[in-house]
Chimera marker file (.cmm) of the C-alpha trace (Angstrom):
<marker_set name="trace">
<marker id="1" x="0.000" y="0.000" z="0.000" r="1" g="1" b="0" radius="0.5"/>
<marker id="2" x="1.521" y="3.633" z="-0.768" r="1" g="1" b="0" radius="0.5"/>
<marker id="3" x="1.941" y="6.389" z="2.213" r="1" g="1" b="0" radius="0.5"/>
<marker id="4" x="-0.861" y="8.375" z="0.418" r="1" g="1" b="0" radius="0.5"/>
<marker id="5" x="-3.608" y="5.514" z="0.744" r="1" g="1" b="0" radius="0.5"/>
<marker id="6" x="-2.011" y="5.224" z="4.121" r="1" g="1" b="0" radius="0.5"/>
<marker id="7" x="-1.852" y="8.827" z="5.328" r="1" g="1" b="0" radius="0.5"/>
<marker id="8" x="-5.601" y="8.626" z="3.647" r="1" g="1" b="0" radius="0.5"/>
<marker id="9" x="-6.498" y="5.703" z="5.691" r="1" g="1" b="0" radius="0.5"/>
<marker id="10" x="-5.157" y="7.458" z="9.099" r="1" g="1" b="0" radius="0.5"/>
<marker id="11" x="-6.989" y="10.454" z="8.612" r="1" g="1" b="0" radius="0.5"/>
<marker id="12" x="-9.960" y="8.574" z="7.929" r="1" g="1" b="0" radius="0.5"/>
<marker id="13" x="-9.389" y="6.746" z="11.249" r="1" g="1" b="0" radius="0.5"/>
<marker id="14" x="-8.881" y="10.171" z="13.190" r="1" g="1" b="0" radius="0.5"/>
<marker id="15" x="-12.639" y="10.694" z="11.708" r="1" g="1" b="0" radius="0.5"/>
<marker id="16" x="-14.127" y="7.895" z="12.855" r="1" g="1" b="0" radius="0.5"/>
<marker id="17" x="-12.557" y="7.871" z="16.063" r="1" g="1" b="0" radius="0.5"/>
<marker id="18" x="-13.830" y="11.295" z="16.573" r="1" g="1" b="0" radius="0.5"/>
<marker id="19" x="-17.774" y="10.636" z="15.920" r="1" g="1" b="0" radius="0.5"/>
<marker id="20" x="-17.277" y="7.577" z="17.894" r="1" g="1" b="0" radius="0.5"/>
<marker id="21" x="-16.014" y="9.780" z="20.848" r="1" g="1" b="0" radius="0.5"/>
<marker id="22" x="-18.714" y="12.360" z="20.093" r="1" g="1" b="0" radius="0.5"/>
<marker id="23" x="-20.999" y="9.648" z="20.817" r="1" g="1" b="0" radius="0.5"/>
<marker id="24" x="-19.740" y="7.663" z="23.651" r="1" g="1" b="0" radius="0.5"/>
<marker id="25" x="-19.299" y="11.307" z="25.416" r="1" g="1" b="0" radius="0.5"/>
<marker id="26" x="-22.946" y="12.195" z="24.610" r="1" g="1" b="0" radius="0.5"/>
<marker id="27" x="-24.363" y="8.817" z="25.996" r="1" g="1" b="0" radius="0.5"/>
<marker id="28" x="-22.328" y="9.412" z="29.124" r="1" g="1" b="0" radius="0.5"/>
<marker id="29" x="-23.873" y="12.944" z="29.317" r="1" g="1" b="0" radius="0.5"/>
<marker id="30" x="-27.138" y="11.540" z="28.866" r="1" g="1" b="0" radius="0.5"/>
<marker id="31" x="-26.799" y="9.064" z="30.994" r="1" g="1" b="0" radius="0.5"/>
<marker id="32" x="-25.485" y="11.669" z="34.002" r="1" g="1" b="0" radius="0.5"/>
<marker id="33" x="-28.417" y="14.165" z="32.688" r="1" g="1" b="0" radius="0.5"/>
<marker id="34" x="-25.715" y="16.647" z="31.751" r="1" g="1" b="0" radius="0.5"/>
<marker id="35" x="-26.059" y="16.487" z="27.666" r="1" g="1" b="0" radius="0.5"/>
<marker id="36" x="-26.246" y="20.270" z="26.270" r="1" g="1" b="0" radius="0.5"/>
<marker id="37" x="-25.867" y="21.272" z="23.184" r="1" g="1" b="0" radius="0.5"/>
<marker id="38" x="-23.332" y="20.647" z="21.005" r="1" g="1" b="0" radius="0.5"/>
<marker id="39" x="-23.800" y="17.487" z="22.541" r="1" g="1" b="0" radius="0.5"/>
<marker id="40" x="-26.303" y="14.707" z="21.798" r="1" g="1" b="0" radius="0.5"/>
<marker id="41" x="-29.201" y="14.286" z="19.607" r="1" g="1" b="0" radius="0.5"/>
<marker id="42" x="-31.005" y="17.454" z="17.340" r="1" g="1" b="0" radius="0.5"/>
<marker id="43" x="-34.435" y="16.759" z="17.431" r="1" g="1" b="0" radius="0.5"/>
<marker id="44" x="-36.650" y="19.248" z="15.343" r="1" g="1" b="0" radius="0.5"/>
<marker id="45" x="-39.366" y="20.939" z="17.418" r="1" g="1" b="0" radius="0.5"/>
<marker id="46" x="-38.124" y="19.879" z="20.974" r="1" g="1" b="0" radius="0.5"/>
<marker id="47" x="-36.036" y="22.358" z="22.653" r="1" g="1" b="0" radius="0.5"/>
<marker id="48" x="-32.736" y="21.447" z="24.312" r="1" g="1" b="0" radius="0.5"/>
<marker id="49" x="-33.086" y="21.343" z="28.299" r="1" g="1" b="0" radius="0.5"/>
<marker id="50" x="-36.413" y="20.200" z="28.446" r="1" g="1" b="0" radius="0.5"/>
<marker id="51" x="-38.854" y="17.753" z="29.548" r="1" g="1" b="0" radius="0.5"/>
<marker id="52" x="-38.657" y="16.054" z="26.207" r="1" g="1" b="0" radius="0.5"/>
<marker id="53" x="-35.276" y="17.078" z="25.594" r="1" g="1" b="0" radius="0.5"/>
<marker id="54" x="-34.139" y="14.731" z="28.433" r="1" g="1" b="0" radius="0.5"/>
<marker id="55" x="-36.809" y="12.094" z="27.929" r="1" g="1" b="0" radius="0.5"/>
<marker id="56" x="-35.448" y="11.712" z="24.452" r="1" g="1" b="0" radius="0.5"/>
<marker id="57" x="-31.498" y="11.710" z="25.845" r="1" g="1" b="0" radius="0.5"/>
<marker id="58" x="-32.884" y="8.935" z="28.633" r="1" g="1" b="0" radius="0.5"/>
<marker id="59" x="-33.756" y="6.435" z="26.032" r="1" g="1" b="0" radius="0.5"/>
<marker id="60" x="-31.242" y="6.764" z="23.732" r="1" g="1" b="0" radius="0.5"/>
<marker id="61" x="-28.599" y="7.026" z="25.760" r="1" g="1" b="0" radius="0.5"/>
<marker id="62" x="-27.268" y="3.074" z="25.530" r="1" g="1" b="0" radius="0.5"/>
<marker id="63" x="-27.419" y="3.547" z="21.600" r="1" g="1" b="0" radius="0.5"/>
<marker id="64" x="-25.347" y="6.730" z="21.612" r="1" g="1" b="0" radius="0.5"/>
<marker id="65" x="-22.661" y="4.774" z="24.345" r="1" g="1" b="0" radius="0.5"/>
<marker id="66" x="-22.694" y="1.337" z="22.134" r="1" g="1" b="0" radius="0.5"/>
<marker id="67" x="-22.180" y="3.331" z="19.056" r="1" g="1" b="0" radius="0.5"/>
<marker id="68" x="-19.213" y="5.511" z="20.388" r="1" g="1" b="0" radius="0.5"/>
<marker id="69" x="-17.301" y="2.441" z="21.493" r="1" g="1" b="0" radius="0.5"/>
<marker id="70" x="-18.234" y="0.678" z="18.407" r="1" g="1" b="0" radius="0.5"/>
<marker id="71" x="-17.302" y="3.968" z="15.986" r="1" g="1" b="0" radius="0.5"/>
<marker id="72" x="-14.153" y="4.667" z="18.066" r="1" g="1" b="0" radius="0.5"/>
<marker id="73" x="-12.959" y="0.662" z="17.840" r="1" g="1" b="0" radius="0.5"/>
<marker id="74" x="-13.305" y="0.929" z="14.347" r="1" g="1" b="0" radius="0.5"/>
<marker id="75" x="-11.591" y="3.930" z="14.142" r="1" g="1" b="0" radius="0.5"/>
<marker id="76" x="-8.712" y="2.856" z="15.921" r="1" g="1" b="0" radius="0.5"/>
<marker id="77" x="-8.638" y="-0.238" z="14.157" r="1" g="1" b="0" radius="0.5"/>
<marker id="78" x="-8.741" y="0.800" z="10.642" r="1" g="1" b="0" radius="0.5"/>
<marker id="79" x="-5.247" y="3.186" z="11.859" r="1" g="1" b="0" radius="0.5"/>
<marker id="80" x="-3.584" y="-0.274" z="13.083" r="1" g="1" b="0" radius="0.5"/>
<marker id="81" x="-4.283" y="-1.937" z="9.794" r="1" g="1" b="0" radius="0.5"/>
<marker id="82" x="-3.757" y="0.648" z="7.751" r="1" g="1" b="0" radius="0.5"/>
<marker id="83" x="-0.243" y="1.204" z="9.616" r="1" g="1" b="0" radius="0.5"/>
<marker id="84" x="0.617" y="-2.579" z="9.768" r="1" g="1" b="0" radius="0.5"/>
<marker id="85" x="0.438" y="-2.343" z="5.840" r="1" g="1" b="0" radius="0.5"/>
<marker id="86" x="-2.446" y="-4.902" z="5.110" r="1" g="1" b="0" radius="0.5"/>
<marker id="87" x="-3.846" y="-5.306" z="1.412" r="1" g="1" b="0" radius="0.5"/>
<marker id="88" x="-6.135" y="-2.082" z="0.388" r="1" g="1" b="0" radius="0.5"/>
<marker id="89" x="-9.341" y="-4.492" z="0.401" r="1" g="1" b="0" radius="0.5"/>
<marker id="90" x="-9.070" y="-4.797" z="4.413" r="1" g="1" b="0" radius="0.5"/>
<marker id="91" x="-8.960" y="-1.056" z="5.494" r="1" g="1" b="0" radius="0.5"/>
<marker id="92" x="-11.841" y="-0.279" z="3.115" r="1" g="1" b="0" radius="0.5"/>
<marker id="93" x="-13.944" y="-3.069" z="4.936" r="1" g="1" b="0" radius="0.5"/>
<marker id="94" x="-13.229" y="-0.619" z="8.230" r="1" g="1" b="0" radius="0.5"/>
<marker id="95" x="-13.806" y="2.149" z="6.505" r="1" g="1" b="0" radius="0.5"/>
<marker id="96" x="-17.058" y="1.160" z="5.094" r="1" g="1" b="0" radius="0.5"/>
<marker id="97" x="-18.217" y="-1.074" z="8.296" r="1" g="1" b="0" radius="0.5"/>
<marker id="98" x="-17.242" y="2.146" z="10.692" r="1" g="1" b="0" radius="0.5"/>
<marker id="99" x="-19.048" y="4.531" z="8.819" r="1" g="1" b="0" radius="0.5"/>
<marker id="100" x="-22.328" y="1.964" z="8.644" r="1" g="1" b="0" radius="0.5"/>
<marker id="101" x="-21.871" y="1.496" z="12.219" r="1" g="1" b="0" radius="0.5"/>
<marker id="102" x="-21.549" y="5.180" z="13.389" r="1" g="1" b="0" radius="0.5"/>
<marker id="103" x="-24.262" y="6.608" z="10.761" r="1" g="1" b="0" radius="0.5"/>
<marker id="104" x="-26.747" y="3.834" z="11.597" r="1" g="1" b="0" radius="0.5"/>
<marker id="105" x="-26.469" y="3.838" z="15.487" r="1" g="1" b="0" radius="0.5"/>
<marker id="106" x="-27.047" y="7.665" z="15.187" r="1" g="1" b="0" radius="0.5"/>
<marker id="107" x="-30.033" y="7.021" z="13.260" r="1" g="1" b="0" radius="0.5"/>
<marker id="108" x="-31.341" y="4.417" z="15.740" r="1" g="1" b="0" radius="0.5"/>
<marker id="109" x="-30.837" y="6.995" z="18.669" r="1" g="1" b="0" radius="0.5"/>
<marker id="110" x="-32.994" y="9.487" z="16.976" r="1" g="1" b="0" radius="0.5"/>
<marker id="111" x="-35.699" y="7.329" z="16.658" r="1" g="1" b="0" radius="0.5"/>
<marker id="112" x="-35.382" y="6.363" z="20.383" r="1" g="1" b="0" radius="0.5"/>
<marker id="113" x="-35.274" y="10.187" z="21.313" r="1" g="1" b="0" radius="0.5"/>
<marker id="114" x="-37.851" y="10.961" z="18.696" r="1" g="1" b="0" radius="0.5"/>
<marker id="115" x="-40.096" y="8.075" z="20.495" r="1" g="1" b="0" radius="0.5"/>
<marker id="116" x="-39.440" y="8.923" z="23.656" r="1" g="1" b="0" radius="0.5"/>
<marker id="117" x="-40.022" y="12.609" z="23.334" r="1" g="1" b="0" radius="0.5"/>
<marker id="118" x="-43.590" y="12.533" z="21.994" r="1" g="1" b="0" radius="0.5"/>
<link id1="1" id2="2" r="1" g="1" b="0" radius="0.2"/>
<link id1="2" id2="3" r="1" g="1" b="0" radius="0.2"/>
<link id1="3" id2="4" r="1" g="1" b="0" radius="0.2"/>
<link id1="4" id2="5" r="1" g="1" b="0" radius="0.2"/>
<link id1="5" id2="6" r="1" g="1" b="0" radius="0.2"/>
<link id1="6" id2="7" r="1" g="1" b="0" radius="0.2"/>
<link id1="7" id2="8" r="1" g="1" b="0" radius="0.2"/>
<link id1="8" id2="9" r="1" g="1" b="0" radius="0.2"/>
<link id1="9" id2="10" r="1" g="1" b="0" radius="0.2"/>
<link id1="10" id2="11" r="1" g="1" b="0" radius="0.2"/>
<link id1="11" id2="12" r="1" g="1" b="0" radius="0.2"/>
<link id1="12" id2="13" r="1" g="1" b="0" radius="0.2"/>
<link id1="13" id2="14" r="1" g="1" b="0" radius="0.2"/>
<link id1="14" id2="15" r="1" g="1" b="0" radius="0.2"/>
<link id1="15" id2="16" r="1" g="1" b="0" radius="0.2"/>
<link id1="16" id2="17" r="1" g="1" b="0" radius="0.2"/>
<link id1="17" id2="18" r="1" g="1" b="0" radius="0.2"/>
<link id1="18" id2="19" r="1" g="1" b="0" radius="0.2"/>
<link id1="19" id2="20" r="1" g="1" b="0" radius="0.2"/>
<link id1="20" id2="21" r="1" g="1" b="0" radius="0.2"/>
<link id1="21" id2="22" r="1" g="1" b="0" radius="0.2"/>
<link id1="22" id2="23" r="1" g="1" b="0" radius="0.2"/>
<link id1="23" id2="24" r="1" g="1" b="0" radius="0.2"/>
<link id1="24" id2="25" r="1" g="1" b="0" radius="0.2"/>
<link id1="25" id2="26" r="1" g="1" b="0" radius="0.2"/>
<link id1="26" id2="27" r="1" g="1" b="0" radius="0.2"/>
<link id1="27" id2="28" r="1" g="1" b="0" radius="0.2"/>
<link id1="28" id2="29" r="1" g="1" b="0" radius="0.2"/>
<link id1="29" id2="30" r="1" g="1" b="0" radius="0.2"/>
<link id1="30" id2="31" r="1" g="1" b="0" radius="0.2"/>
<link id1="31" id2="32" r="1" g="1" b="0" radius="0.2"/>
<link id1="32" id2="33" r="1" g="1" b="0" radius="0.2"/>
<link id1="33" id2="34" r="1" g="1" b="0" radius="0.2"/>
<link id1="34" id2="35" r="1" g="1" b="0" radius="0.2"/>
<link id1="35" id2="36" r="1" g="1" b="0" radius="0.2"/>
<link id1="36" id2="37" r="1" g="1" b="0" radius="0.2"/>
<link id1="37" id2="38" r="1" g="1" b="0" radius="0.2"/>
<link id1="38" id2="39" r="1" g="1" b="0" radius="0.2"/>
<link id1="39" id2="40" r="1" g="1" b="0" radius="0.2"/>
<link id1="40" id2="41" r="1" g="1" b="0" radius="0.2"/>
<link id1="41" id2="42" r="1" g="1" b="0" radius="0.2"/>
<link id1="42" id2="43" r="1" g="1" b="0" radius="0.2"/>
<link id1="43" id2="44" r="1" g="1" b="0" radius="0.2"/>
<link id1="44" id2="45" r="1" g="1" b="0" radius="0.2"/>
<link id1="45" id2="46" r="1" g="1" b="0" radius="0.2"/>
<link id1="46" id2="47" r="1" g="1" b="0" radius="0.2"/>
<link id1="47" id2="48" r="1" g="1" b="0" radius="0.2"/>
<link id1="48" id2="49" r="1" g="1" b="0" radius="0.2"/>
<link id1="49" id2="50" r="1" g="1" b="0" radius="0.2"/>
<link id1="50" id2="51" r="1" g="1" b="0" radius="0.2"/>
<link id1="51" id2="52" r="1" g="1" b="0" radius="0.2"/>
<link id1="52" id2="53" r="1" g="1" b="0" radius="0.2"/>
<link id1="53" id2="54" r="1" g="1" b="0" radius="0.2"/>
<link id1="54" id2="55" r="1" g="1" b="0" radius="0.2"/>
<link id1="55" id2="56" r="1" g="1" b="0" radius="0.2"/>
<link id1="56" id2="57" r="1" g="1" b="0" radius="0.2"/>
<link id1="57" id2="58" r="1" g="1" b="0" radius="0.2"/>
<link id1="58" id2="59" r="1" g="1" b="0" radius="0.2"/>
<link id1="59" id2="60" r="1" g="1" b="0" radius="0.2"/>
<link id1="60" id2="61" r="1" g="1" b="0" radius="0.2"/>
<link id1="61" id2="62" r="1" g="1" b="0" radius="0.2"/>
<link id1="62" id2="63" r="1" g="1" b="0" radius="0.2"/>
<link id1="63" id2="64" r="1" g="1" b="0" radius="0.2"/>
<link id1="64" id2="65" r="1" g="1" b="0" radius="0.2"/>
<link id1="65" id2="66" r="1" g="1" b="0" radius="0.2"/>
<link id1="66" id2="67" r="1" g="1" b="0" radius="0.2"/>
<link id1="67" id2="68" r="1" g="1" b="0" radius="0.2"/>
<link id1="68" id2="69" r="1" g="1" b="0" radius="0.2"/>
<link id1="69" id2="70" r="1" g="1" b="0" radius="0.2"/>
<link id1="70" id2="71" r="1" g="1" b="0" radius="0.2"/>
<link id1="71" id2="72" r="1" g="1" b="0" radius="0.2"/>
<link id1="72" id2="73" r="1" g="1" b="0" radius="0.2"/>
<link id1="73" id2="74" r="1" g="1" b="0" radius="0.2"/>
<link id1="74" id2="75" r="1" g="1" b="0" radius="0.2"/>
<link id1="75" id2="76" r="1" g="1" b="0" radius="0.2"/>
<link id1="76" id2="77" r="1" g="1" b="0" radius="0.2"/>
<link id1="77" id2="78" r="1" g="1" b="0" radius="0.2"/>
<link id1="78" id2="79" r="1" g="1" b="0" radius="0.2"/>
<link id1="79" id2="80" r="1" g="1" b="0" radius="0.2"/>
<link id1="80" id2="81" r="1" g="1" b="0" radius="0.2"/>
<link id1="81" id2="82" r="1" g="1" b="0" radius="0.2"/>
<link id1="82" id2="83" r="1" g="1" b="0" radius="0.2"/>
<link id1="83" id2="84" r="1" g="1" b="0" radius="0.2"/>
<link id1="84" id2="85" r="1" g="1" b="0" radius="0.2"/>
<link id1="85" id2="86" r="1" g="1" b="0" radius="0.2"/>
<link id1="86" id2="87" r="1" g="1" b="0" radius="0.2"/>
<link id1="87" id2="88" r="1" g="1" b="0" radius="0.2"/>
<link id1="88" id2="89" r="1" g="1" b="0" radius="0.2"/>
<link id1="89" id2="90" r="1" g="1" b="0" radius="0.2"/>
<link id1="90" id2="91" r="1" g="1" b="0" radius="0.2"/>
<link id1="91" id2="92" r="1" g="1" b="0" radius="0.2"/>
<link id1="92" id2="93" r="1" g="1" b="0" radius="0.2"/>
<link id1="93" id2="94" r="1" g="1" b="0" radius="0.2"/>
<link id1="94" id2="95" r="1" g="1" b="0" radius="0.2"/>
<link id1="95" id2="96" r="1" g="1" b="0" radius="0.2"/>
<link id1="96" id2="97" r="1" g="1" b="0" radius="0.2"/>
<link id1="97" id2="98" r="1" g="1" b="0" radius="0.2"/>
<link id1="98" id2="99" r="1" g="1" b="0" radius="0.2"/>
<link id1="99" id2="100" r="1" g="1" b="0" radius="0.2"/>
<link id1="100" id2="101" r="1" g="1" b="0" radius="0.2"/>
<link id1="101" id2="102" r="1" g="1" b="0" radius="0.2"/>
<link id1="102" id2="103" r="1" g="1" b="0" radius="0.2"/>
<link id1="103" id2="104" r="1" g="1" b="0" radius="0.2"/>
<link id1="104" id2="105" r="1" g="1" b="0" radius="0.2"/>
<link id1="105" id2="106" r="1" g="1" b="0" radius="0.2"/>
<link id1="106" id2="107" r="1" g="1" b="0" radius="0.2"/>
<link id1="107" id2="108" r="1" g="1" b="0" radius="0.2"/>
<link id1="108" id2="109" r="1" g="1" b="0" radius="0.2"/>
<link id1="109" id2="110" r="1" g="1" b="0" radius="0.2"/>
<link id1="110" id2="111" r="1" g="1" b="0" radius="0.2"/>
<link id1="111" id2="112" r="1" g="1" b="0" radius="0.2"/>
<link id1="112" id2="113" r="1" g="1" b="0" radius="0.2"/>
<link id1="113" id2="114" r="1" g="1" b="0" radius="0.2"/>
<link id1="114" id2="115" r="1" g="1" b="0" radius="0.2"/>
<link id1="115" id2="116" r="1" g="1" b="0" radius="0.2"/>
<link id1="116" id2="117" r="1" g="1" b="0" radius="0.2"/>
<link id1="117" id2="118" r="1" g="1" b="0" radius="0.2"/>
</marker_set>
């Protein structure tokens, strides 16, 4: 594998381990009752801080935790592999399984908060 596709790969990495930490630190702020914005879920006609708001964050809060340590594993995997020099074919499975993982968990946890907060 070149250094570009690796450099590529690593910065990737850095991206997913970031929304997996933005995750995993908004379900521990839900969890503790604390999430604020720029933290957690945006839900469209609930405003942040209230009833619903933390209704919403209550429910969701074990999907936003799993998917931060999921995202962030992935994340940190896909830098070891991409690192170690593995064929091109097993990064993009991390790449593609990480983003899957992070974008679909935060889906999930807005239709908890959305089901929650009606």
């Amino acid at each position: 594998m070149s250094v570009a596709l690796t450099v590529l790969f690593v910065l990737v990495a850095l991206v997913l381990v970031a929304g997996g930490l933005y995750l995993f630190i908004s379900g521990i702020a839900a969890r503790a009752g604390v999430c604020r914005p720029p933290l957690g879920l945006r839900l469209r006609g609930v405003e942040p801080g209230s009833g619903a708001w933390e209704r919403a964050h209550h429910a969701a809060w074990p999907i936003l935790f799993g998917g931060g340590v999921l995202g962030t594993a992935h994340g940190i995997a896909l830098a070891a592999i991409a690192i170690l020099g593995a064929r091109v074919s097993v990064p993009l499975v991390f790449v593609v399984s990480g983003i899957i993982v992070e974008a679909g968990l935060w889906v999930v946890a807005r239709g908890a908060g959305k089901a929650s907060a009606a």
